[in-house]
C-alpha positions, 0 to 999 in steps of 0.5 A, a space after each residue: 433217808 438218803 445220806 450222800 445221795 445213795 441208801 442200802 435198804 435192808 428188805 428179805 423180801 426183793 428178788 431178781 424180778 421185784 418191781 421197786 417204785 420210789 417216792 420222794 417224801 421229804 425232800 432234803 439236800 439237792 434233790 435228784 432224779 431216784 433209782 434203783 442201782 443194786 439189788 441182792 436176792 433176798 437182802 438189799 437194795 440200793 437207793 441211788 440219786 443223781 445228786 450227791 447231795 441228796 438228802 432227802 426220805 424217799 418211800 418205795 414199794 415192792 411189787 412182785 409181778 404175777 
């Protein structure tokens, strides 16, 4: 759930070359265009919104290209 627009998700499985694919699921706030802004190897990745205000769930999926 996004809080501010943005959320850090905890995931040991994203690389350098994961494929993150975001949905919105419930929309919240003043929802906004999604995307990917950080990632770190092996930890995280963040959940950026082009509103600030974004509140809503958001469901991704990890793709590892082969």
């Amino acid at each position: 759930t996004l809080a501010g627009g943005t959320v850090v998700v905890s995931n040991t499985s994203v690389t350098a070359n994961t494929r993150i694919f975001l949905m919105c699921q419930t929309p919240g706030g003043t929802p906004g265009f999604l995307r990917v802004s950080t990632r770190t190897a092996a930890t995280s990745f963040t959940i950026l919104s082009s509103s600030g205000t974004d509140t809503s769930v958001v469901g991704w999926l990890l793709v590892e290209p082969g």
